[in-house]
Biopython code that builds the backbone (N, CA, C, O; Angstrom):
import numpy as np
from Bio.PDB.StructureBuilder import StructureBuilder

atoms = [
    (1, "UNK", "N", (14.262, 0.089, -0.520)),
    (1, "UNK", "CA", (13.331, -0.385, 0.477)),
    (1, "UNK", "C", (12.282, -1.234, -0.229)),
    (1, "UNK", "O", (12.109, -0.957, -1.416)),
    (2, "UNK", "N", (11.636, -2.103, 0.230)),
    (2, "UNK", "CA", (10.749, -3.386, -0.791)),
    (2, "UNK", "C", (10.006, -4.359, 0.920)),
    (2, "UNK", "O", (10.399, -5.278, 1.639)),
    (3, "UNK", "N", (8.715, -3.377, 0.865)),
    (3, "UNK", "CA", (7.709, -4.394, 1.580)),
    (3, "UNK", "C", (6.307, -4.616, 1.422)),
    (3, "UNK", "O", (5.665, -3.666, 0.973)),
    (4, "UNK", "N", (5.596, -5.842, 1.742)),
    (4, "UNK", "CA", (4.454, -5.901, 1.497)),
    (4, "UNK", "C", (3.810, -4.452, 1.816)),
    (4, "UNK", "O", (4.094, -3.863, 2.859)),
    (5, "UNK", "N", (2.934, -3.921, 0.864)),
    (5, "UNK", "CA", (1.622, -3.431, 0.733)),
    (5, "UNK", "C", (0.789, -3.632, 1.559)),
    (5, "UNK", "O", (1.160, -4.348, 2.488)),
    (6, "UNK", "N", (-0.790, -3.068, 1.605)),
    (6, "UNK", "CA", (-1.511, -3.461, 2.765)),
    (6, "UNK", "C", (-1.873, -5.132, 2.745)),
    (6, "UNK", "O", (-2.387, -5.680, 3.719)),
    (7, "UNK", "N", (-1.539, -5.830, 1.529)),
    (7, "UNK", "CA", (-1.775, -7.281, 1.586)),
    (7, "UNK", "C", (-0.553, -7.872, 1.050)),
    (7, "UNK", "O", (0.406, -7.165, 0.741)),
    (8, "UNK", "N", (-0.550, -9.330, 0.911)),
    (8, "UNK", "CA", (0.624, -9.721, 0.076)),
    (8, "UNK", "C", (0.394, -10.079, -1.558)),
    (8, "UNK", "O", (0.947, -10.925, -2.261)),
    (9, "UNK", "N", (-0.450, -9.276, -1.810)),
    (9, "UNK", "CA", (-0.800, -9.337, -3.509)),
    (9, "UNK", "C", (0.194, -7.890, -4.068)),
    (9, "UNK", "O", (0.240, -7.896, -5.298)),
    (10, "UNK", "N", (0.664, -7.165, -3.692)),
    (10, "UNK", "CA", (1.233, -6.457, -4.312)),
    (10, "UNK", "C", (2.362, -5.625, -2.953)),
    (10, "UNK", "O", (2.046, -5.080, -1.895)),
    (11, "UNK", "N", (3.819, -5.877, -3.646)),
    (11, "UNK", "CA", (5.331, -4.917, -2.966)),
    (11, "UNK", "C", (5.250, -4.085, -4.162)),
    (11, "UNK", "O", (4.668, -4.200, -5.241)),
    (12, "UNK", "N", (6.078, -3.141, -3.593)),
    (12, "UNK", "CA", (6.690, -1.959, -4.092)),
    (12, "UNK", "C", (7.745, -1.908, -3.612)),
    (12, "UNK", "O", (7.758, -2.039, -2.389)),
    (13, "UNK", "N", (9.027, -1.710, -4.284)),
    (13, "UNK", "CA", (10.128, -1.504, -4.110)),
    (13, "UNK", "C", (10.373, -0.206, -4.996)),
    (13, "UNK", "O", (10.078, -0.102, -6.186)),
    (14, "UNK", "N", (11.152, 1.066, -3.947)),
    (14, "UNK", "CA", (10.961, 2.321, -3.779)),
    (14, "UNK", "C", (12.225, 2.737, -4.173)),
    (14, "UNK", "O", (12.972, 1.774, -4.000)),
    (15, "UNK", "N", (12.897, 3.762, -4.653)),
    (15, "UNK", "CA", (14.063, 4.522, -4.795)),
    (15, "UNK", "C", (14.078, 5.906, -4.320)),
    (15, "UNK", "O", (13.399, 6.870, -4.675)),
    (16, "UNK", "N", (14.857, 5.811, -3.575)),
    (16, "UNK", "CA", (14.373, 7.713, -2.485)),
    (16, "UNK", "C", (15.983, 8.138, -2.464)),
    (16, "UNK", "O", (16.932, 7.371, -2.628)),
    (17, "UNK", "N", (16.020, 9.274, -2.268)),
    (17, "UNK", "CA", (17.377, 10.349, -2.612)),
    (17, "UNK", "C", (18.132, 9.797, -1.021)),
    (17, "UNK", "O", (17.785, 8.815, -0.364)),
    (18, "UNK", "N", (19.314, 10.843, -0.681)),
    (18, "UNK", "CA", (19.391, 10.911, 0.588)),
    (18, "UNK", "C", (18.567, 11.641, 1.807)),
    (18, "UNK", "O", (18.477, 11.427, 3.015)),
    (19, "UNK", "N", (17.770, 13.025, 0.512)),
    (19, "UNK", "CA", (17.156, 13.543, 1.547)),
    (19, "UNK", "C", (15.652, 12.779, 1.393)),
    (19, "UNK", "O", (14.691, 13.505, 1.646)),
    (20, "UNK", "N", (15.391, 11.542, 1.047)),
    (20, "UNK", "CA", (14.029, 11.030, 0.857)),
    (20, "UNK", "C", (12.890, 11.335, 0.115)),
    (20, "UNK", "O", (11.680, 11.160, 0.259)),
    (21, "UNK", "N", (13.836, 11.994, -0.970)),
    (21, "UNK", "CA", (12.466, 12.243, -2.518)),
    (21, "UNK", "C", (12.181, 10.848, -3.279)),
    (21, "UNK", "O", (13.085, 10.371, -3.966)),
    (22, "UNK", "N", (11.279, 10.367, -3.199)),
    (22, "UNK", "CA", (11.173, 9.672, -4.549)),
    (22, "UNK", "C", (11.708, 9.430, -5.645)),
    (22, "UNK", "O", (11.204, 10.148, -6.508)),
    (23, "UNK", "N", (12.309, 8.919, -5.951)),
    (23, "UNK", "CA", (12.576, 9.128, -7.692)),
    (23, "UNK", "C", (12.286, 8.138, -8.529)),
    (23, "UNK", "O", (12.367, 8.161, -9.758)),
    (24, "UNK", "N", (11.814, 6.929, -7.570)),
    (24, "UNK", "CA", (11.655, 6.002, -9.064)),
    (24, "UNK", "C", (10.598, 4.347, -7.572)),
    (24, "UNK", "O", (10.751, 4.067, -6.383)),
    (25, "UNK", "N", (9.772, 3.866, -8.603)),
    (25, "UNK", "CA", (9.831, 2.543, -8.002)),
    (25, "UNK", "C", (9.020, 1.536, -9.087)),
    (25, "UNK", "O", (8.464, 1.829, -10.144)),
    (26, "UNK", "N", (9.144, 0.475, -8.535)),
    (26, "UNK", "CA", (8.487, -0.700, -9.031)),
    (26, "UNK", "C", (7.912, -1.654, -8.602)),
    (26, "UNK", "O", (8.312, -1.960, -7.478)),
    (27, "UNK", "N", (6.837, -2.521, -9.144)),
    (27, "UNK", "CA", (6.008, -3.147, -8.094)),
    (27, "UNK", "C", (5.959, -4.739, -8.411)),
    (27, "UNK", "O", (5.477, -4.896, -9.533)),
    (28, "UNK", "N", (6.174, -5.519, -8.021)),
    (28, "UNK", "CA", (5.734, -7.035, -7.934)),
    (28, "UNK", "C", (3.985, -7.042, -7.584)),
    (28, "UNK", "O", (3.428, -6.355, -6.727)),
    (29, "UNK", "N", (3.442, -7.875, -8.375)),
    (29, "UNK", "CA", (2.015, -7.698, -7.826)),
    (29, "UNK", "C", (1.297, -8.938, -8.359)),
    (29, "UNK", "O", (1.710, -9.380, -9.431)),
    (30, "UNK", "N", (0.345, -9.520, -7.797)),
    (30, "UNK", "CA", (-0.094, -10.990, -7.760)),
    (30, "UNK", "C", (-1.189, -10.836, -9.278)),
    (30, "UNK", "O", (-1.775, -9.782, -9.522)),
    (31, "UNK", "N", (-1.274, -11.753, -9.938)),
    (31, "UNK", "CA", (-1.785, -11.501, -11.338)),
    (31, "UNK", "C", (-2.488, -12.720, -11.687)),
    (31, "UNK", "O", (-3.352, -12.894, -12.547)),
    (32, "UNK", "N", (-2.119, -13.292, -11.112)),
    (32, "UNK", "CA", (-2.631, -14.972, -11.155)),
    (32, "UNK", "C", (-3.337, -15.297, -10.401)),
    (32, "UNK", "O", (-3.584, -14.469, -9.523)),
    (33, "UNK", "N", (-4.020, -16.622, -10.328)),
    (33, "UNK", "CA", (-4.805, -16.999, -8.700)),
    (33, "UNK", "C", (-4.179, -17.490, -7.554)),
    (33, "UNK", "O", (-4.489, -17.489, -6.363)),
    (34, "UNK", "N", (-2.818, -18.089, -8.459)),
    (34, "UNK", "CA", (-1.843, -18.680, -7.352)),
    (34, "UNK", "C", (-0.894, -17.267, -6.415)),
    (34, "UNK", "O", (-0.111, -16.389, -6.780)),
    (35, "UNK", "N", (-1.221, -17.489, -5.694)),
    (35, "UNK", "CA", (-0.608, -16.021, -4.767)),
    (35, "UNK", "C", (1.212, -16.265, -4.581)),
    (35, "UNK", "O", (2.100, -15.534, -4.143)),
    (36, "UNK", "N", (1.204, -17.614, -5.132)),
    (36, "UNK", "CA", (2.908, -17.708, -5.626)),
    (36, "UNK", "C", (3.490, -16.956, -6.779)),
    (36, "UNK", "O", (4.673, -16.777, -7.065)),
    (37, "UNK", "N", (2.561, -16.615, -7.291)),
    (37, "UNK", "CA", (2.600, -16.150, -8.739)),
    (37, "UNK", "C", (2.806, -14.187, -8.658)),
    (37, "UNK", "O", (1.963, -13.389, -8.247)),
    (38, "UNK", "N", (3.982, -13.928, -9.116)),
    (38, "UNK", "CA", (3.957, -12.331, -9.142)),
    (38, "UNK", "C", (3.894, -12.075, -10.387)),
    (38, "UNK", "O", (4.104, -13.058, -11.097)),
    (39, "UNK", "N", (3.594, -10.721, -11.135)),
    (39, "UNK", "CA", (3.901, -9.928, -11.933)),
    (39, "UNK", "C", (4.764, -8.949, -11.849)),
    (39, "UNK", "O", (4.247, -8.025, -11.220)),
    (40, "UNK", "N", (6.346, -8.591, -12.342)),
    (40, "UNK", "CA", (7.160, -7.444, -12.133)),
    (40, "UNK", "C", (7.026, -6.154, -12.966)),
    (40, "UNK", "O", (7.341, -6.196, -14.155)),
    (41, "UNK", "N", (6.648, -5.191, -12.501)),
    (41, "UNK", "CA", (6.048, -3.994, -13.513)),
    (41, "UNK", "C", (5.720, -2.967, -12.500)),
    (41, "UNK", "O", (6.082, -2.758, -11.342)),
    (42, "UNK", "N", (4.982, -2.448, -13.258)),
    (42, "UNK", "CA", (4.528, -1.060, -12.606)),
    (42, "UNK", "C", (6.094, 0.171, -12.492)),
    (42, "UNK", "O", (6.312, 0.810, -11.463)),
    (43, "UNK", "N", (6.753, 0.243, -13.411)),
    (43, "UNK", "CA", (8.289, 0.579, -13.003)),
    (43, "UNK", "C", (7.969, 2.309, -13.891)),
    (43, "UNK", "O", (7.534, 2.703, -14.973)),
    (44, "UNK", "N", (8.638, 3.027, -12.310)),
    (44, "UNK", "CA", (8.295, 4.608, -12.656)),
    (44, "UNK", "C", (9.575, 5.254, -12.091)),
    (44, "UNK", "O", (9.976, 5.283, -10.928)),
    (45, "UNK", "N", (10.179, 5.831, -13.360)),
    (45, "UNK", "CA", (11.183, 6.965, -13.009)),
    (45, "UNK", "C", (10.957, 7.906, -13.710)),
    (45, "UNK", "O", (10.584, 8.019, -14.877)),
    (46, "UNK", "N", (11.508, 9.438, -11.962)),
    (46, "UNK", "CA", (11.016, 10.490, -12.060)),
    (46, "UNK", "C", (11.925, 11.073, -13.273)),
    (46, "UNK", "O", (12.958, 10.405, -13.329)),
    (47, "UNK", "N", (11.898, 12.022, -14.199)),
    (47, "UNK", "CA", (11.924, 12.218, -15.626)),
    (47, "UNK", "C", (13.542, 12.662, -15.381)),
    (47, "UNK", "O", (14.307, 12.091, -16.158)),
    (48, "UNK", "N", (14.090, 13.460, -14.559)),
    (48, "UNK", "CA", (15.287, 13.881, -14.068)),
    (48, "UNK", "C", (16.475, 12.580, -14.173)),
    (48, "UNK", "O", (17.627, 12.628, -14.606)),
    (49, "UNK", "N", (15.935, 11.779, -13.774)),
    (49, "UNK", "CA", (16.723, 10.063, -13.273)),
    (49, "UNK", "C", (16.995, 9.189, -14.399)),
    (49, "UNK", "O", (17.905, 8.360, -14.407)),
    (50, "UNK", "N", (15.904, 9.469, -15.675)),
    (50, "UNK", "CA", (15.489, 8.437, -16.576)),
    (50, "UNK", "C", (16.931, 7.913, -17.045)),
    (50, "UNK", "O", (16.996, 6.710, -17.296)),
    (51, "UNK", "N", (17.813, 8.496, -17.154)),
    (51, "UNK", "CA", (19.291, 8.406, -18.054)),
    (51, "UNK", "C", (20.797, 7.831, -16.908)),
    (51, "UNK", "O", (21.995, 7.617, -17.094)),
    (52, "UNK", "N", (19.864, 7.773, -15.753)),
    (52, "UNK", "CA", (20.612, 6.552, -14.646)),
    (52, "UNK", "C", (20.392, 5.235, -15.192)),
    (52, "UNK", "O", (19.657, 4.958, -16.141)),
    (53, "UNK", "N", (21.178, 4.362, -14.427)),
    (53, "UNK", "CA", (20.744, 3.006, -14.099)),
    (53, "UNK", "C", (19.910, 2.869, -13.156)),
    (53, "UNK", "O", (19.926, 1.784, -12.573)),
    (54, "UNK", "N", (18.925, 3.920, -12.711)),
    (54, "UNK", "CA", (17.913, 3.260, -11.560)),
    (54, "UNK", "C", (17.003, 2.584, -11.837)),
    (54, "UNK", "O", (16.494, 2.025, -10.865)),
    (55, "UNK", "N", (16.292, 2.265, -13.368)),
    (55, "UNK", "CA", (15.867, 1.673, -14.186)),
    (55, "UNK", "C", (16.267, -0.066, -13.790)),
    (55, "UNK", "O", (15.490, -0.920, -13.364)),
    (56, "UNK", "N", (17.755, -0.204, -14.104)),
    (56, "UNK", "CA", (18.159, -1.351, -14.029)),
    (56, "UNK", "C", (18.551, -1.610, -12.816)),
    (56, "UNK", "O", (18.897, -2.770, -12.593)),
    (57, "UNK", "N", (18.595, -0.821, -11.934)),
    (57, "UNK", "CA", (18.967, -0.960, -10.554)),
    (57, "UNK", "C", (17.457, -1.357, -9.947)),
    (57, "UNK", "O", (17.522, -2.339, -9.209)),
    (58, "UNK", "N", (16.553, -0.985, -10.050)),
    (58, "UNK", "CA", (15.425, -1.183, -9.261)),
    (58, "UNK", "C", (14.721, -2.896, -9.789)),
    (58, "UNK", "O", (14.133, -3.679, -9.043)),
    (59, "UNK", "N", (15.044, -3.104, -11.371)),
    (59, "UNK", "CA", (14.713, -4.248, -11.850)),
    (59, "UNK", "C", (15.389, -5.190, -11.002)),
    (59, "UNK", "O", (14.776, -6.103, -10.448)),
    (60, "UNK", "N", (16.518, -5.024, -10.887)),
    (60, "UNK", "CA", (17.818, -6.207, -10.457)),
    (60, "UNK", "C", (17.137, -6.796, -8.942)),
    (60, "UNK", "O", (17.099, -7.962, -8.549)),
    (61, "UNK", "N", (16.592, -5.466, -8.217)),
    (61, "UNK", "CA", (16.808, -5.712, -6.670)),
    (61, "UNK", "C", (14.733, -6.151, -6.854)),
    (61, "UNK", "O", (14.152, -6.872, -6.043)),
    (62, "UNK", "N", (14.232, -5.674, -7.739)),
    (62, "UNK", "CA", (12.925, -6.592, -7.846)),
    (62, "UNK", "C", (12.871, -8.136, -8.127)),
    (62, "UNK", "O", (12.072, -8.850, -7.521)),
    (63, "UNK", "N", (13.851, -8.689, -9.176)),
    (63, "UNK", "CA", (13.948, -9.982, -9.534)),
    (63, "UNK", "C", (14.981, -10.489, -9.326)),
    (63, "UNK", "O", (15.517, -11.216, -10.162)),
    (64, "UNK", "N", (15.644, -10.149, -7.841)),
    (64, "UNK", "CA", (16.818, -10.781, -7.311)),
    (64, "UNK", "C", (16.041, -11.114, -6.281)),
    (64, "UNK", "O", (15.005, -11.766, -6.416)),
    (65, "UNK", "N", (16.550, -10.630, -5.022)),
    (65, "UNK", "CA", (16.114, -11.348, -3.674)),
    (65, "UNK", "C", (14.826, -11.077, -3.676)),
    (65, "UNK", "O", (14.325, -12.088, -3.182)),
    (66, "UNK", "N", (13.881, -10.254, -3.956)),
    (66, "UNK", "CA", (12.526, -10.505, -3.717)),
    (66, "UNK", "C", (11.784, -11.072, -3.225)),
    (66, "UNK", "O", (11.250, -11.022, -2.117)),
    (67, "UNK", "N", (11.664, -11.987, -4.501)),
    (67, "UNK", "CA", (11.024, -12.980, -4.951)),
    (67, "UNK", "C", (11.432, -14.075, -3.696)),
    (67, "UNK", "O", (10.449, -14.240, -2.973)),
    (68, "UNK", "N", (12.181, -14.574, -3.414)),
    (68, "UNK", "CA", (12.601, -15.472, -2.149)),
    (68, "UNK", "C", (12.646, -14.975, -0.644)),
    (68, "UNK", "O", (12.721, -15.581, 0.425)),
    (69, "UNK", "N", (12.577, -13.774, -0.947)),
    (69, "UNK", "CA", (11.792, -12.662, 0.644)),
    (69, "UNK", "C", (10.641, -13.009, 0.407)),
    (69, "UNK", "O", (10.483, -14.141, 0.865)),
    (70, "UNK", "N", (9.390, -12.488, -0.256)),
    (70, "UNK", "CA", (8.116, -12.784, -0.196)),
    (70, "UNK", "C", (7.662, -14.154, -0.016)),
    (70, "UNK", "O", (6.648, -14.540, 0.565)),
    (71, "UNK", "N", (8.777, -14.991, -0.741)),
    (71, "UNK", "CA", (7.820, -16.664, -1.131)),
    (71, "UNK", "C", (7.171, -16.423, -1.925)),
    (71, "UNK", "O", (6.014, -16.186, -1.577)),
    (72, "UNK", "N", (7.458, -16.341, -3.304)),
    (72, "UNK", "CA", (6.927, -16.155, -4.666)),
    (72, "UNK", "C", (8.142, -17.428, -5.389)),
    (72, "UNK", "O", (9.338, -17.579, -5.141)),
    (73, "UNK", "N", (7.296, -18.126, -6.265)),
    (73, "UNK", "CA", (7.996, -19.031, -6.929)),
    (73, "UNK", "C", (8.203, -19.131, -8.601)),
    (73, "UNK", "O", (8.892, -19.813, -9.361)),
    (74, "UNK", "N", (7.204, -18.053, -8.729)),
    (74, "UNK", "CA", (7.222, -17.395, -10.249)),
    (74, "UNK", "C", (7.061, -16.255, -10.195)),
    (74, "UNK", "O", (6.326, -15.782, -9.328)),
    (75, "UNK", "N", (7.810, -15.342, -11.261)),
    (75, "UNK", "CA", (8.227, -14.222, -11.583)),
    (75, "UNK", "C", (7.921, -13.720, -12.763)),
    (75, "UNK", "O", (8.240, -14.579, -13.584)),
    (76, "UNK", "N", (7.390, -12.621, -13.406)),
    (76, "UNK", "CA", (6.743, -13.174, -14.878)),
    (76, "UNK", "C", (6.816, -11.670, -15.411)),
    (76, "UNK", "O", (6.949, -10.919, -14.445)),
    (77, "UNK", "N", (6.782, -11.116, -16.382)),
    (77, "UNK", "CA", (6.850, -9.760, -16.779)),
    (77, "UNK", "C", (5.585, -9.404, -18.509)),
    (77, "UNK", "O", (5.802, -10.079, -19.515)),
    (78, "UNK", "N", (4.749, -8.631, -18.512)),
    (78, "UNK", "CA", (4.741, -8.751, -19.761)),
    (78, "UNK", "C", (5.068, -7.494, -20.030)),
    (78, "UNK", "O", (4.607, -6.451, -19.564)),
    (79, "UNK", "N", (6.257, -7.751, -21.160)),
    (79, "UNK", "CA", (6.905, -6.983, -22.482)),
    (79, "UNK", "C", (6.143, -6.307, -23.384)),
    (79, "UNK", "O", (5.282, -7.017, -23.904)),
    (80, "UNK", "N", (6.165, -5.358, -23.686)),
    (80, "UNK", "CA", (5.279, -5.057, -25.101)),
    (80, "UNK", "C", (5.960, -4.841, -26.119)),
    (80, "UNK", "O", (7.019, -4.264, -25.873)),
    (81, "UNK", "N", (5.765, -5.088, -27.223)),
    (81, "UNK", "CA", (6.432, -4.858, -28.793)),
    (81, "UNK", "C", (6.761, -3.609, -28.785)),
    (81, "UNK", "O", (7.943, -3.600, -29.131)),
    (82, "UNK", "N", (6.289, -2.137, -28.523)),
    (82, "UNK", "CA", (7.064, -1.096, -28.912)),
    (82, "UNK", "C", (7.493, -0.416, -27.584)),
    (82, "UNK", "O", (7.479, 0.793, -27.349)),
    (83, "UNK", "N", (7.877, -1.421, -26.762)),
    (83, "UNK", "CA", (8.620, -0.814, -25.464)),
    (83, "UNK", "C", (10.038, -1.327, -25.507)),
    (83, "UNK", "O", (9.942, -2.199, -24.643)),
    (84, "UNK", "N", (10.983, -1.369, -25.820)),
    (84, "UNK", "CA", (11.847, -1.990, -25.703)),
    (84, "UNK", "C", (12.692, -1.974, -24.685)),
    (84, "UNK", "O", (13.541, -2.858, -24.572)),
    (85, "UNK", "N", (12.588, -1.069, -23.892)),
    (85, "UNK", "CA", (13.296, -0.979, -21.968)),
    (85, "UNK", "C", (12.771, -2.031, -21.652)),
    (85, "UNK", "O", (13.684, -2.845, -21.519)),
    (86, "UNK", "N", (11.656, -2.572, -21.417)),
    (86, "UNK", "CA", (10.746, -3.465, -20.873)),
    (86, "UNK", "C", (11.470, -5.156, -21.330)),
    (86, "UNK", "O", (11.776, -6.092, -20.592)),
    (87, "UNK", "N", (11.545, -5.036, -22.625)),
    (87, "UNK", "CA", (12.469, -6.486, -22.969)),
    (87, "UNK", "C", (13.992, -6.073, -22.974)),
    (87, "UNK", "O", (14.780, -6.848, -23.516)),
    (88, "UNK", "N", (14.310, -5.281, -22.589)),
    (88, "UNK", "CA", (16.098, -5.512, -22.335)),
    (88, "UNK", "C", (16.057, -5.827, -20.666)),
    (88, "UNK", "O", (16.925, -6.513, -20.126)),
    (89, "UNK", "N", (15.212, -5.379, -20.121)),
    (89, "UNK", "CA", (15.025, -5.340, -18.521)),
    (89, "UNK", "C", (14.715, -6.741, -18.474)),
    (89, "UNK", "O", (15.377, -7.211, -17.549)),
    (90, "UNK", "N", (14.151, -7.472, -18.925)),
    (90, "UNK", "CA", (13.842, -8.494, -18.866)),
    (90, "UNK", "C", (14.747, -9.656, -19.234)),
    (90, "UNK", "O", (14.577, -10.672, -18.561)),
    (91, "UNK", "N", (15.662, -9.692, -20.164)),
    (91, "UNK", "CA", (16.150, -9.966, -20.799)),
    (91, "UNK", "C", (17.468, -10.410, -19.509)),
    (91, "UNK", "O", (17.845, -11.524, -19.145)),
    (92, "UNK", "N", (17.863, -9.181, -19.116)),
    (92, "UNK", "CA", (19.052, -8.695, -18.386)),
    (92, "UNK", "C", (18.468, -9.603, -16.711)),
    (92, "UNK", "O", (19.332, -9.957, -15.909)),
    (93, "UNK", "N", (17.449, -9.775, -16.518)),
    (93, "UNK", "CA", (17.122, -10.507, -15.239)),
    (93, "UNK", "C", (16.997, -12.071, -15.634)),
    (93, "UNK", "O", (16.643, -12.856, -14.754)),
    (94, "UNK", "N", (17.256, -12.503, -16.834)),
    (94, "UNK", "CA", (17.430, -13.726, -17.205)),
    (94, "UNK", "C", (16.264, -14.420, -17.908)),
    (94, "UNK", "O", (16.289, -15.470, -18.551)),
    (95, "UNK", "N", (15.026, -13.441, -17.595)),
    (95, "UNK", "CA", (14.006, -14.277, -18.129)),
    (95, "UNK", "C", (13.774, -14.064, -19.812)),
    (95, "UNK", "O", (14.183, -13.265, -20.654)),
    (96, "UNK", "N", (12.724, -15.455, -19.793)),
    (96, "UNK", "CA", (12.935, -16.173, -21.317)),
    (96, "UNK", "C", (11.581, -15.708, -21.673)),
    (96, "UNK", "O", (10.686, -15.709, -20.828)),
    (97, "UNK", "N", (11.349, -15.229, -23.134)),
    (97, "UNK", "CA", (10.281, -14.588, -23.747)),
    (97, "UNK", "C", (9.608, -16.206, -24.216)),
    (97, "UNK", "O", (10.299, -17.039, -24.803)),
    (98, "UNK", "N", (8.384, -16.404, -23.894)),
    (98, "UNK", "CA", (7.615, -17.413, -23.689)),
    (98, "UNK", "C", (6.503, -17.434, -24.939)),
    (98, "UNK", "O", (6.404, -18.419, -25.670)),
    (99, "UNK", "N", (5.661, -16.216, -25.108)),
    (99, "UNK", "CA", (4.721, -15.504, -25.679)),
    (99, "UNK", "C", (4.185, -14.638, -26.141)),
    (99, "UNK", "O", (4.468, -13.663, -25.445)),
    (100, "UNK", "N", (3.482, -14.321, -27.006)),
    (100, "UNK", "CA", (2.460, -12.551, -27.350)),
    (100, "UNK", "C", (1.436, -12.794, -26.880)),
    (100, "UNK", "O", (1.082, -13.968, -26.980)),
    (101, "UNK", "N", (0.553, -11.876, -26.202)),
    (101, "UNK", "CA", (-0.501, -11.838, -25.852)),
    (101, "UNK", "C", (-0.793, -10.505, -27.123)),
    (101, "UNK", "O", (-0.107, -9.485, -27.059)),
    (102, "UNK", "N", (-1.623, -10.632, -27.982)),
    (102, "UNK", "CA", (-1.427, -9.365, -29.140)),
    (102, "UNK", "C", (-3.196, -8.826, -27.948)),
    (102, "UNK", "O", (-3.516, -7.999, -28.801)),
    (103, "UNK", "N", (-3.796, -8.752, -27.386)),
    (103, "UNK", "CA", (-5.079, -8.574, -26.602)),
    (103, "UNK", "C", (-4.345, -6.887, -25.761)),
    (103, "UNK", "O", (-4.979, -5.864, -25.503)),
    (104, "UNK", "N", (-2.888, -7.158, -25.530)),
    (104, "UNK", "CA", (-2.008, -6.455, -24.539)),
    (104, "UNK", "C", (-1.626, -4.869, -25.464)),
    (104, "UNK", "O", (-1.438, -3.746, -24.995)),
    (105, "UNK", "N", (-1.611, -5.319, -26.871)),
    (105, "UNK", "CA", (-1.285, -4.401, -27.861)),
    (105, "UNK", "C", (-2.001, -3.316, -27.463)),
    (105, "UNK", "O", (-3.144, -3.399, -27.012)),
    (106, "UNK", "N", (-0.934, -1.535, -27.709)),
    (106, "UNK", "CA", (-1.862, -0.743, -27.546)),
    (106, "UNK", "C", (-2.433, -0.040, -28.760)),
    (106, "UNK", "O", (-1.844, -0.188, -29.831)),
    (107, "UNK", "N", (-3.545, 0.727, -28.697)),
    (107, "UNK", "CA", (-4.294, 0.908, -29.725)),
    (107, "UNK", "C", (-3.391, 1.319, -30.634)),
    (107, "UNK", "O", (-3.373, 0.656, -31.672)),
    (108, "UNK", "N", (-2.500, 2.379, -30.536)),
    (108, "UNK", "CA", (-1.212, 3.338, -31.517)),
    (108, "UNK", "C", (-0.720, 1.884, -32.485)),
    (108, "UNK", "O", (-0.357, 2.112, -33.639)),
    (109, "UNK", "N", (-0.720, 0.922, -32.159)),
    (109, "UNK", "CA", (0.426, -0.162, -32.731)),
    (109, "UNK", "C", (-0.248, -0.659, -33.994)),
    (109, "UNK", "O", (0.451, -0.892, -34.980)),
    (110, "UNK", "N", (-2.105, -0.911, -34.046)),
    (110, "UNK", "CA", (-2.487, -1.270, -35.266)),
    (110, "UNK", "C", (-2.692, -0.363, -35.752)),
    (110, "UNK", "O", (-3.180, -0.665, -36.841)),
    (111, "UNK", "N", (-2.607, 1.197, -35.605)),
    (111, "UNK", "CA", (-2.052, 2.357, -36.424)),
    (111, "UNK", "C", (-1.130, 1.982, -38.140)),
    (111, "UNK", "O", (-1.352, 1.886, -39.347)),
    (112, "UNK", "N", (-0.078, 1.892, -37.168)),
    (112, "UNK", "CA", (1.079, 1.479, -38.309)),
    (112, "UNK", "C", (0.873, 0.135, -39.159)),
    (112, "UNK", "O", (1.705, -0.195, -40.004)),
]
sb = StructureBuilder()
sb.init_structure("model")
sb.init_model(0)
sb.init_chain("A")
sb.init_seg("    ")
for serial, (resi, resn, name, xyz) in enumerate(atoms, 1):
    if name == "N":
        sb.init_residue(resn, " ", resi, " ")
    sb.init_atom(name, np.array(xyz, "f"), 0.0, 1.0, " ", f" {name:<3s}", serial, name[0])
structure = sb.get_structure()
């Protein structure tokens, strides 16, 4: 299921059982000033699920038709260096790694 929110700055696209539990979703959400402009993220599966493809199932159906349901003309993700689901997901929806934002880094990373 995938519909506007109370505005069109942020969908959620939902993953629910047959009997309608939750188990996982993800959100498109406006990040830019241009309201053409989405961000794909916010992606949560319940701990039971993690070792499905609902992961890649919920990515696919976020940066497939979506984006041309809403009228969004950019699609954009940021990746982080020690996430690596995040750049295979990305990867696998076709998009092209552009940049680092190192500002995005989390504190644990200048640890090492």
């Amino acid at each position: 299921m995938s519909t506007p929110n109370a505005t069109n700055d942020q969908y959620t696209i939902v993953a629910r059982t047959p009997k309608g539990e939750v188990v996982g979703l993800v959100g498109l959400f406006r990040h830019a000033p241009n309201p053409k402009v989405h961000e794909i993220g916010e992606l949560m599966i319940l701990k039971s699920y993690r070792n499905s493809h609902l992961a890649v199932d919920l990515s696919q159906v976020a940066g497939g038709n979506c984006p041309k349901r809403f009228g969004l003309q950019v699609l954009f993700s940021e990746t982080v260096c020690n996430h690596r689901v995040s750049q295979r997901l990305a990867l696998q929806q076709g998009m092209v790694p552009t940049g680092l934002e190192l500002e995005c880094m989390p504190a644990g990373a200048y640890k090492k």
